[in-house]
PLY file of the C-alpha trace (Angstrom):
ply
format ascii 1.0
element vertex 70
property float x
property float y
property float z
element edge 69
property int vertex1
property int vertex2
end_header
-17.93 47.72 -13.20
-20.61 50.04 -11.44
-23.17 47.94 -13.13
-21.86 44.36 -12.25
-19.10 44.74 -9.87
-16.01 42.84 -11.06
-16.91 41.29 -14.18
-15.05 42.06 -17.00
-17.17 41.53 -19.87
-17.52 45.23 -20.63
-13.53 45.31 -21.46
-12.39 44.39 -24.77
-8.85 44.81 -25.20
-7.16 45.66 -28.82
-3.61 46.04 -29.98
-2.17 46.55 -33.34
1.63 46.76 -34.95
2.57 49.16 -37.58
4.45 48.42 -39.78
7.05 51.08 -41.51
6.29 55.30 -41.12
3.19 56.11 -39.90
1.98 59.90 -40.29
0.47 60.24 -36.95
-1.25 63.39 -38.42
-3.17 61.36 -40.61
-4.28 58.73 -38.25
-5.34 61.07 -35.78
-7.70 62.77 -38.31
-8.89 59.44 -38.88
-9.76 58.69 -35.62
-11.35 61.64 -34.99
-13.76 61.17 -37.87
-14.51 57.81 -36.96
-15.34 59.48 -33.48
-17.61 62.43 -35.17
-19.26 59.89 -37.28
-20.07 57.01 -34.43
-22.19 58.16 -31.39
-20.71 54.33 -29.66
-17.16 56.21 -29.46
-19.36 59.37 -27.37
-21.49 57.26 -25.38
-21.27 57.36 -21.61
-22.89 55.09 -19.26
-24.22 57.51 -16.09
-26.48 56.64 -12.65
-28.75 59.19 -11.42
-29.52 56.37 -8.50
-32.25 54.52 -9.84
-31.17 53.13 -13.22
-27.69 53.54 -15.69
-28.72 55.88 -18.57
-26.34 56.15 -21.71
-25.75 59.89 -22.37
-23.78 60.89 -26.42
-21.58 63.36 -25.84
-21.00 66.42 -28.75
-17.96 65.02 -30.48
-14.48 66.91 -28.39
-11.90 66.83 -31.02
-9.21 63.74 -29.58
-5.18 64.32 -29.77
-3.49 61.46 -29.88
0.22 61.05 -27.59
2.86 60.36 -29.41
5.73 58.02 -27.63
8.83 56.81 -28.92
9.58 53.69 -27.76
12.54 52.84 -30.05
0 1
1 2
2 3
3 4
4 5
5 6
6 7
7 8
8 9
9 10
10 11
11 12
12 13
13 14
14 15
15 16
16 17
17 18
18 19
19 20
20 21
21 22
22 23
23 24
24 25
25 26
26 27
27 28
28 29
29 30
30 31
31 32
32 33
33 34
34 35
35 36
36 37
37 38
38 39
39 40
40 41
41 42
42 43
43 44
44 45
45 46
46 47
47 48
48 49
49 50
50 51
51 52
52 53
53 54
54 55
55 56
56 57
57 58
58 59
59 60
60 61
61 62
62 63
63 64
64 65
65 66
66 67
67 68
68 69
């Protein structure tokens, strides 16, 4: 948005169902690989003023939330 103010072309929106039990411990190990492996998942977009800059950051290890919504 900082780069063209109110277009939304940057967004991409995903959902997904699951289906029957899900070990969350296992899918949050696999995100976080996917994460380690793929700088695109670390990549920030910064501004020092004069022009955006991407910037990878050292892979933080992500926790997933947990919400039951039944």
């Amino acid at each position: 948005d900082q780069i063209e103010s109110g277009n939304s072309h940057y967004n991409i929106c995903e959902a997904f169902r699951f289906e029957g039990l899900l070990d969350v411990s296992i899918l949050n190990d696999c995100l976080n690989d996917i994460i380690r492996r793929h700088d695109i998942f670390r990549t920030v977009y910064l501004n020092d003023g004069d022009e955006p800059y991407q910037s990878v950051l050292e892979h933080d290890v992500f926790t997933m939330s947990e919400i039951d919504l039944s």
